[in-house]
TIMAR-570591 format. One record per residue: residue number from 0; residue in one letter; chain; x, y, z of N, C-alpha, C, O in turn. Coordinates in pm, 1 decimal. Each point is the difference from the previous one (the first is absolute). Layout:
% residues N
<fiba NUM, sedren A, domar A, n_px X, n_py Y, n_pz Z, ca_px X, ca_py Y, ca_pz Z, c_px X, c_py Y, c_pz Z, o_px X, o_py Y, o_pz Z>
...
This chain:
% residues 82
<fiba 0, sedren X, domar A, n_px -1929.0, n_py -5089.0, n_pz -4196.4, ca_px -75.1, ca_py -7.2, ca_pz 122.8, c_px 91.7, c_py 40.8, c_pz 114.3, o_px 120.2, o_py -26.5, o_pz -0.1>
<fiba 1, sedren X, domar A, n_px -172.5, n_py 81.9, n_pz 82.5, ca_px 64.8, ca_py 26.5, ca_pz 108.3, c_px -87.2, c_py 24.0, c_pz 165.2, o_px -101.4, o_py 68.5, o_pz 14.1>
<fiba 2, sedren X, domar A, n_px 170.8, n_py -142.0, n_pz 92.6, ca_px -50.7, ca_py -33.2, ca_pz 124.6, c_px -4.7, c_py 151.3, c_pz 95.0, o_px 71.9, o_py 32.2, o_pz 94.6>
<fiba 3, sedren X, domar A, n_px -156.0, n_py 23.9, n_pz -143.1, ca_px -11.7, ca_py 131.5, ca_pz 19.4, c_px -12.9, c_py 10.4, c_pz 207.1, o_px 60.8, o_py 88.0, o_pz 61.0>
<fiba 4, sedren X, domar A, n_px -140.7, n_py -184.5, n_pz 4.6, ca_px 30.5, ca_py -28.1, ca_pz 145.4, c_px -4.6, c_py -124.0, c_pz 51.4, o_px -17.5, o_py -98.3, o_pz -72.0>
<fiba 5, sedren X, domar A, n_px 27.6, n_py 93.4, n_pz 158.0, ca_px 36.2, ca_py -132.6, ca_pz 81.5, c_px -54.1, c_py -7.2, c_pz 141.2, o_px 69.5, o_py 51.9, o_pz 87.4>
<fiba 6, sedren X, domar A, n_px -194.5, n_py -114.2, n_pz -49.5, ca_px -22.0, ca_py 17.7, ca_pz 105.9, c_px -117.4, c_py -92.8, c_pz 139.6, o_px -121.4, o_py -13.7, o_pz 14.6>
<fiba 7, sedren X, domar A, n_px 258.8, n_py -34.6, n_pz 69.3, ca_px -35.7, ca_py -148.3, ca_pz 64.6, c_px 17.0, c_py -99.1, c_pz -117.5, o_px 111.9, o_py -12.7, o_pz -49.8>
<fiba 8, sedren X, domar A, n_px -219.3, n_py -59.6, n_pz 2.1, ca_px -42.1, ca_py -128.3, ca_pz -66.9, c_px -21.7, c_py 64.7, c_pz -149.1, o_px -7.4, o_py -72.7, o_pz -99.0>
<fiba 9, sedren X, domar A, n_px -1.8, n_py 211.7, n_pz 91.5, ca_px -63.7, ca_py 55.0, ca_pz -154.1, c_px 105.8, c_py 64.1, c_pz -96.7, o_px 78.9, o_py 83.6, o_pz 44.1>
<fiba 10, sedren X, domar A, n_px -76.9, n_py -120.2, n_pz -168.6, ca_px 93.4, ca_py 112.4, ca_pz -88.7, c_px -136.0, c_py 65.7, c_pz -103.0, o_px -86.9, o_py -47.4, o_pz -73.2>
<fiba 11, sedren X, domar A, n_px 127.4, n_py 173.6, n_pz 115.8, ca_px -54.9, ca_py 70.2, ca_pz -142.8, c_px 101.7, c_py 28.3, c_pz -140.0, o_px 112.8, o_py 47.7, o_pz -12.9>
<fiba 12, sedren X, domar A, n_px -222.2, n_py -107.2, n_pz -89.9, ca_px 91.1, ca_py -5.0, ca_pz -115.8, c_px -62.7, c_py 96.3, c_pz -93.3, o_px -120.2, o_py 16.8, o_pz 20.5>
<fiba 13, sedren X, domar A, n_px 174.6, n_py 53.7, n_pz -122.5, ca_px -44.5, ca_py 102.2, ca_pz -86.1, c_px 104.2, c_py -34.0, c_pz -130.6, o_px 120.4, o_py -23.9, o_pz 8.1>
<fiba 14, sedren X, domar A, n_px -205.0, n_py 29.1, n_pz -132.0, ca_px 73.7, ca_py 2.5, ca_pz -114.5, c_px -101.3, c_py 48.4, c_pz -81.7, o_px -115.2, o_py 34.7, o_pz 26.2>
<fiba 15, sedren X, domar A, n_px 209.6, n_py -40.5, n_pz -181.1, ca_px -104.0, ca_py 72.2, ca_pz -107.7, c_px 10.7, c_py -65.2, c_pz -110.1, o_px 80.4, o_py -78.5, o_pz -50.2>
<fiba 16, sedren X, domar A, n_px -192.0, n_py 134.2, n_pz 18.9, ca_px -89.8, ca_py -53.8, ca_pz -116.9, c_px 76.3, c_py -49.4, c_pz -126.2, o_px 55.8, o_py 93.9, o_pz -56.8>
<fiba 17, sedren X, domar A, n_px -35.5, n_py -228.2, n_pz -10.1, ca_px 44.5, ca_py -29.3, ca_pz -127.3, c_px 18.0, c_py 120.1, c_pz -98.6, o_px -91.6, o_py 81.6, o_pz 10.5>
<fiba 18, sedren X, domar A, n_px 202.8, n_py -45.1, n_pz -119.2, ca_px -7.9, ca_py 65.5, ca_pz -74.6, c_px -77.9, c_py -64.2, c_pz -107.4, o_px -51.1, o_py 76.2, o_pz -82.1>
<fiba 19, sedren X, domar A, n_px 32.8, n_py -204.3, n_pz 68.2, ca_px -38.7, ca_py -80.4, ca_pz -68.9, c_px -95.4, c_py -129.0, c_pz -1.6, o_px 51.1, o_py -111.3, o_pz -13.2>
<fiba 20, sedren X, domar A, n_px -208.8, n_py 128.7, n_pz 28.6, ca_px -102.1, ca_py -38.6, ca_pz 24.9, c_px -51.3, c_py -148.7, c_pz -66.3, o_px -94.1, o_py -74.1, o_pz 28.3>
<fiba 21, sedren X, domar A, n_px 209.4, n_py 66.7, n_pz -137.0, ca_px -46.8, ca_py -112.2, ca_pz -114.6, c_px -148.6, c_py 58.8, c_pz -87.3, o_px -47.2, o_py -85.5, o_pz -74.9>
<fiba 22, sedren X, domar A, n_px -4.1, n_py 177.2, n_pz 77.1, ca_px -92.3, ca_py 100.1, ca_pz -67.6, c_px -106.6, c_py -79.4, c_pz 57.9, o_px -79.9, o_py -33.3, o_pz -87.6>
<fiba 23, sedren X, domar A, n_px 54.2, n_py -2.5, n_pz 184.7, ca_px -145.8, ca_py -20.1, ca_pz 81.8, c_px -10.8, c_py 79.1, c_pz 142.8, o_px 116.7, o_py 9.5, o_pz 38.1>
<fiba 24, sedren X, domar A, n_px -184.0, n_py 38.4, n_pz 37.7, ca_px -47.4, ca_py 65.3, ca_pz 67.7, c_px 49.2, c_py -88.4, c_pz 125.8, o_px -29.7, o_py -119.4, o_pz -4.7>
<fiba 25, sedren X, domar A, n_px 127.2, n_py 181.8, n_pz 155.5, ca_px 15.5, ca_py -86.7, ca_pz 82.4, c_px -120.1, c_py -23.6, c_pz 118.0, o_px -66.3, o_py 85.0, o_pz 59.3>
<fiba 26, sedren X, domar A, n_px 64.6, n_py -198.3, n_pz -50.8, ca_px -108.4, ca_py -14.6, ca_pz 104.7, c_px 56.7, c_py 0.2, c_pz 132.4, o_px -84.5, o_py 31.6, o_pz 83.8>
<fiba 27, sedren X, domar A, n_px 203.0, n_py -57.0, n_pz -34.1, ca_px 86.5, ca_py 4.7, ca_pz 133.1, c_px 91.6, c_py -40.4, c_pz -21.6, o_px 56.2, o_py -32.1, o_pz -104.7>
<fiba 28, sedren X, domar A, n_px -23.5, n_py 28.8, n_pz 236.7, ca_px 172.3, ca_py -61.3, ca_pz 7.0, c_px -20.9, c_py -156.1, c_pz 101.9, o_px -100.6, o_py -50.2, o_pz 50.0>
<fiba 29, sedren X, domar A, n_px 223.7, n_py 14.5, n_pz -50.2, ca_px 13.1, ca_py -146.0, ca_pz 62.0, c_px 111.2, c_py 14.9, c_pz 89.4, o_px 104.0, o_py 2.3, o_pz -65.7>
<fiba 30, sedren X, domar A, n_px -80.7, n_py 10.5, n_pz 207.7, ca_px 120.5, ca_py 30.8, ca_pz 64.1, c_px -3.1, c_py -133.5, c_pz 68.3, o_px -94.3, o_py -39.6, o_pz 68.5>
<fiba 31, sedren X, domar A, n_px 207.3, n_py -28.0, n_pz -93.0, ca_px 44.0, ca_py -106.2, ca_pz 40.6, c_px 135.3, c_py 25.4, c_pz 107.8, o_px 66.8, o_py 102.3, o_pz -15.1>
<fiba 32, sedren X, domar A, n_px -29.4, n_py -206.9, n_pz 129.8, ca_px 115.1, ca_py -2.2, ca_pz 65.1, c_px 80.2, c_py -132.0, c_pz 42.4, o_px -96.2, o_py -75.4, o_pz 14.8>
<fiba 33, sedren X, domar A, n_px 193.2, n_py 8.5, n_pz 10.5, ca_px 65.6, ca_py -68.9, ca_pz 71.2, c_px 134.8, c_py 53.8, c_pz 88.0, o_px 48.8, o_py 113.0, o_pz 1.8>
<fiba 34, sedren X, domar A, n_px -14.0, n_py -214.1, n_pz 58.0, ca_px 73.3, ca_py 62.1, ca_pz 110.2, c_px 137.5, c_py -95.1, c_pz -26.1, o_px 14.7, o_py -121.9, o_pz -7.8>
<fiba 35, sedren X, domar A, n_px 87.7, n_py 246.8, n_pz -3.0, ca_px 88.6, ca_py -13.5, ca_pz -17.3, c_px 94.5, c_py -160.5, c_pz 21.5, o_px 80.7, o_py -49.0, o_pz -79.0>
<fiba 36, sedren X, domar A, n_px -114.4, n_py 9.0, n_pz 178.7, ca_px 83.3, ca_py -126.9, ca_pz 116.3, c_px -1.7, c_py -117.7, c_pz -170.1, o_px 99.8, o_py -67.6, o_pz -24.8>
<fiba 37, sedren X, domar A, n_px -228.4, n_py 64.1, n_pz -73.3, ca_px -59.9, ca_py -79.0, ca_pz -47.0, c_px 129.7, c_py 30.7, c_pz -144.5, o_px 17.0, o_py -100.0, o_pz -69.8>
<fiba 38, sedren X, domar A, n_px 51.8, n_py 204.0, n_pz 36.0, ca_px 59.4, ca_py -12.0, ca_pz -105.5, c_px 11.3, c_py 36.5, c_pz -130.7, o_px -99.6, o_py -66.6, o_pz -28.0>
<fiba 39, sedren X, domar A, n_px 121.1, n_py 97.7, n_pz -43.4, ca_px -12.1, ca_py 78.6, ca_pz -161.4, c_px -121.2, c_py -117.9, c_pz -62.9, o_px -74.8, o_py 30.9, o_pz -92.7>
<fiba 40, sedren X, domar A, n_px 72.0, n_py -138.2, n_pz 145.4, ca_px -95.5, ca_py -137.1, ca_pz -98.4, c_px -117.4, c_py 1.5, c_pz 133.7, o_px -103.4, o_py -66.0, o_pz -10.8>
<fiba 41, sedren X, domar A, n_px 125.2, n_py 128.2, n_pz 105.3, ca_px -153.0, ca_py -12.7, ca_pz 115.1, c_px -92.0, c_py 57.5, c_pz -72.6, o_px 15.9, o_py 98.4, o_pz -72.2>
<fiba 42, sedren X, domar A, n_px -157.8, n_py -186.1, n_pz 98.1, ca_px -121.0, ca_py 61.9, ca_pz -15.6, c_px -59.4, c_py 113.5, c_pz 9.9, o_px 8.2, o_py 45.9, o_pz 113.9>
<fiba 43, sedren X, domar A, n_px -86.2, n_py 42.5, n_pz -214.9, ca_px -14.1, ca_py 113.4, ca_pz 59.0, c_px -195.8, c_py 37.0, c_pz 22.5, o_px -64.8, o_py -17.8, o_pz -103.1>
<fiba 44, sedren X, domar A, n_px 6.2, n_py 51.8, n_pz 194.1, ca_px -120.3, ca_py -39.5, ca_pz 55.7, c_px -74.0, c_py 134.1, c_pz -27.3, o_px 32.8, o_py 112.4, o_pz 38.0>
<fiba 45, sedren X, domar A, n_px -112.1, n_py -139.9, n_pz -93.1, ca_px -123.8, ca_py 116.0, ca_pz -63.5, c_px -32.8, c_py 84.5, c_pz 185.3, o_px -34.1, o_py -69.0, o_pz 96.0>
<fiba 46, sedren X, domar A, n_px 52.0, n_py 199.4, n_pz -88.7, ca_px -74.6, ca_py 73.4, ca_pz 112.6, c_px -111.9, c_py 85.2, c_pz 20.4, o_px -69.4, o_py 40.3, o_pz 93.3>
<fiba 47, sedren X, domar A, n_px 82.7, n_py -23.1, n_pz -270.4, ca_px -135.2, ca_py 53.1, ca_pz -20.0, c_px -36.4, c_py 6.3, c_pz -176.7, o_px 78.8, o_py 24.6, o_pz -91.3>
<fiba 48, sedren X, domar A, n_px -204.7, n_py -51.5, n_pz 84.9, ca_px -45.8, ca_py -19.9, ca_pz -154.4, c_px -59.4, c_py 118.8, c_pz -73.3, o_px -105.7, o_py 31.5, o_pz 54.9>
<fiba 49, sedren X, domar A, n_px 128.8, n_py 30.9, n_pz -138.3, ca_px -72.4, ca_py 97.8, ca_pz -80.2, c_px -21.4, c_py 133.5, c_pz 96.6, o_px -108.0, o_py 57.1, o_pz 15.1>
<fiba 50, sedren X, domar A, n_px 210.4, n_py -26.4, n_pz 35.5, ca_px -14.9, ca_py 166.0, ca_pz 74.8, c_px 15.5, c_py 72.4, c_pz -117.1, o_px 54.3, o_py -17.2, o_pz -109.1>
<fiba 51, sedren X, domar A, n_px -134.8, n_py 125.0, n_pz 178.7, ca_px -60.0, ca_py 64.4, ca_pz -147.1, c_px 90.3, c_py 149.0, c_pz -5.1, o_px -31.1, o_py 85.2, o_pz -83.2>
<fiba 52, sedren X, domar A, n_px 116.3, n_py -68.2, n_pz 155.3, ca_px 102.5, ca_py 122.6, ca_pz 31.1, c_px 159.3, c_py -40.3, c_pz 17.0, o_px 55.6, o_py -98.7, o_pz 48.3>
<fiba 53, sedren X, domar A, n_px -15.4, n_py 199.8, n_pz -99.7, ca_px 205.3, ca_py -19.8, ca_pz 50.3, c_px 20.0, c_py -41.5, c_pz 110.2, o_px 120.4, o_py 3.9, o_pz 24.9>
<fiba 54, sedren X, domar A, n_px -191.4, n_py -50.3, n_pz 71.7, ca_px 53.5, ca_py -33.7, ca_pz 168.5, c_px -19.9, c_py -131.1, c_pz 14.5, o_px -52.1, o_py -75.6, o_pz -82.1>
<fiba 55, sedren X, domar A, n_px 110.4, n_py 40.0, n_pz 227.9, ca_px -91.4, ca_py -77.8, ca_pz 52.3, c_px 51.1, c_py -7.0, c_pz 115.2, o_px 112.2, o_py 50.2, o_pz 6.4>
<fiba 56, sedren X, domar A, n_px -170.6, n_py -113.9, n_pz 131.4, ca_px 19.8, ca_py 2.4, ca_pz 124.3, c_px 74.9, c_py -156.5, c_pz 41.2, o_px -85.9, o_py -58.4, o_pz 66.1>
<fiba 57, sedren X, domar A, n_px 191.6, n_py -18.3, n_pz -76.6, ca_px -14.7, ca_py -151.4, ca_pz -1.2, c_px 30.5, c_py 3.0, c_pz 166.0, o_px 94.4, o_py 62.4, o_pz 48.4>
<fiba 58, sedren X, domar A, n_px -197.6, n_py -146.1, n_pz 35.2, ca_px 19.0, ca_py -31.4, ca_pz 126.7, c_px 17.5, c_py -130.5, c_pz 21.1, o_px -13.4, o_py -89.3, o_pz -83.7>
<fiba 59, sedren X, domar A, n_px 45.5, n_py 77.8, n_pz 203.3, ca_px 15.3, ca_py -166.0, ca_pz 57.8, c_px 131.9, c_py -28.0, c_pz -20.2, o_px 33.9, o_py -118.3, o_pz -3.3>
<fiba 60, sedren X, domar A, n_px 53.2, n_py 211.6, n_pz -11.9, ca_px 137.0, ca_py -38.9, ca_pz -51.7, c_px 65.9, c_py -60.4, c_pz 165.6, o_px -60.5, o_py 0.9, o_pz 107.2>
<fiba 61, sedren X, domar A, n_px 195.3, n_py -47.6, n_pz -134.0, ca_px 33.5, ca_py -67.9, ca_pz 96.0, c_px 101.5, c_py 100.7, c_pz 63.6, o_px 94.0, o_py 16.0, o_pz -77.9>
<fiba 62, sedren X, domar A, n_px -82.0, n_py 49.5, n_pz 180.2, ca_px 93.3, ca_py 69.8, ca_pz 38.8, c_px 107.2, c_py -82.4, c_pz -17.8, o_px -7.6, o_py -122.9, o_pz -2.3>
<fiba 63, sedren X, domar A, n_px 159.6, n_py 220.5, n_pz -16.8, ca_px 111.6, ca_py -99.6, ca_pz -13.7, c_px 45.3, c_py -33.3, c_pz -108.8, o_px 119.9, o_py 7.7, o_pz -26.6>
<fiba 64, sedren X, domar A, n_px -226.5, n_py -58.2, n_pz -69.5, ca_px 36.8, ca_py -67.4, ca_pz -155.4, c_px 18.8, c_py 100.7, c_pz -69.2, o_px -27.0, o_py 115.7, o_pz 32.3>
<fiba 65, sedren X, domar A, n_px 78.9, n_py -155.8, n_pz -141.2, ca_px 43.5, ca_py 106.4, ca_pz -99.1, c_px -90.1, c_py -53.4, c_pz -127.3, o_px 5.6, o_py -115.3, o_pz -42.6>
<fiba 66, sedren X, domar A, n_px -94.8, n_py 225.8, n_pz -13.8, ca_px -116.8, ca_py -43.5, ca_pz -99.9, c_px 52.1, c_py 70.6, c_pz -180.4, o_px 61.3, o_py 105.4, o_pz -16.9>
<fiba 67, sedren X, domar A, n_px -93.2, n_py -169.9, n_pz -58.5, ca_px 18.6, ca_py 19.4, ca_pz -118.0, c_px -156.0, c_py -1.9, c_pz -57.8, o_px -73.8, o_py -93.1, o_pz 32.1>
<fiba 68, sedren X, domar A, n_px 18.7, n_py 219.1, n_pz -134.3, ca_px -107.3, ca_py 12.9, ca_pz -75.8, c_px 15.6, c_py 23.5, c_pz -93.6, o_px 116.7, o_py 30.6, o_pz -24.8>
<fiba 69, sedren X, domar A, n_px -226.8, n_py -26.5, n_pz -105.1, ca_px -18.8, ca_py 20.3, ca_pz -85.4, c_px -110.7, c_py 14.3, c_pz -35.2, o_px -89.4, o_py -70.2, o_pz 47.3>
<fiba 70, sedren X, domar A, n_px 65.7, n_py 164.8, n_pz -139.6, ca_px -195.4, ca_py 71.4, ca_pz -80.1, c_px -9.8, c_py -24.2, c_pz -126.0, o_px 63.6, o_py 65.0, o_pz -82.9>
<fiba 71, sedren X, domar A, n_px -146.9, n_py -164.4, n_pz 50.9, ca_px -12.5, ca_py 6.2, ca_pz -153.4, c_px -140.8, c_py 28.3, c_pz -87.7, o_px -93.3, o_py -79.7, o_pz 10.1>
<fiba 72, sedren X, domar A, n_px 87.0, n_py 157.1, n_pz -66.9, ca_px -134.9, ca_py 42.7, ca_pz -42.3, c_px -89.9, c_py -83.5, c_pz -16.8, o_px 40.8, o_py -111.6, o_pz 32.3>
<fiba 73, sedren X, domar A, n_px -174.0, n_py 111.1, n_pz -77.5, ca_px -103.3, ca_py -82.9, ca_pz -50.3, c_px -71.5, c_py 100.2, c_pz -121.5, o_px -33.5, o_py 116.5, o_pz 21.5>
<fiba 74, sedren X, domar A, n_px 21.7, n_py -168.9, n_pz -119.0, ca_px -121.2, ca_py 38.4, ca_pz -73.1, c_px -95.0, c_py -97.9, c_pz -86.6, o_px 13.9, o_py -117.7, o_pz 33.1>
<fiba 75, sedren X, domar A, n_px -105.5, n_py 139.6, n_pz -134.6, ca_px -55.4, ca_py -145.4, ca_pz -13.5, c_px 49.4, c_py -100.4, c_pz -62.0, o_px -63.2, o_py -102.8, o_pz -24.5>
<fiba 76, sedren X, domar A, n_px 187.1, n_py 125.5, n_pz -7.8, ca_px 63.2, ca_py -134.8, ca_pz -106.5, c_px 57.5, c_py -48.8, c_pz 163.9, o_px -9.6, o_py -122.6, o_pz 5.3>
<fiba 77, sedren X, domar A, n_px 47.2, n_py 160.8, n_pz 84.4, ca_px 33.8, ca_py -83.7, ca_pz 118.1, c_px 146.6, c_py 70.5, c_pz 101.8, o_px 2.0, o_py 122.8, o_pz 8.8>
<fiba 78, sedren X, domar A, n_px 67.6, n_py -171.3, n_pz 34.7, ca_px 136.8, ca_py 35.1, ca_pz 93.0, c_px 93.2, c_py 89.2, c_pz -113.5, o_px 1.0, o_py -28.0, o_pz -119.9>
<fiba 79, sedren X, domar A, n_px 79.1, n_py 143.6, n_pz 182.2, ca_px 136.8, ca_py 22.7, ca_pz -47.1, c_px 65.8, c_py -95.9, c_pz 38.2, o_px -46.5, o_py -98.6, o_pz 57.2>
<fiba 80, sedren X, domar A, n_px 189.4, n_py 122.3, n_pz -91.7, ca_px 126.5, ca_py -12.7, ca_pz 73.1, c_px 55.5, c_py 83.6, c_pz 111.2, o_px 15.9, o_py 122.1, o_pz 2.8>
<fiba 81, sedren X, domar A, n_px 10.1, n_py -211.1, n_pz 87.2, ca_px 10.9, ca_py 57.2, ca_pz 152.2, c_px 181.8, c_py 81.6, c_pz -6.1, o_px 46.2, o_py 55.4, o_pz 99.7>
């Protein structure tokens, strides 16, 4: 994944597709974030559920902080690994 822009309160994020699907069909992705201050063991907070493309727009960020994400697929057996 990578934070392709940055802008005010928003990061755009873009990554790609699993080489490896678990042989079911993906239904989206799961892009989750926490913010750095919180630690390698801080919580990390769902920003958006089942986007159905490589992107996503995450807003509301806090100017200043430094944010850590992660995307983990969905298909119907349930979550990847982030």
């Amino acid at each position: 994944m990578v934070i392709e822009e940055v802008i005010g309160t928003a990061a755009l994020l873009k990554w790609k597709a699993p080489k490896d699907d678990g042989n079911c069909e993906l239904i989206g992705y799961q892009v989750e974030k926490r913010d750095k201050k919180s630690g390698p063991d801080g919580e990390w907070y769902v920003a958006f559920d089942k986007v159905r493309h490589c992107q996503a727009n995450v807003q509301n960020l806090i100017i200043g902080n430094e944010f850590e994400f992660r995307v983990k697929a969905i298909n119907e057996v349930g979550l990847g690994e982030g």
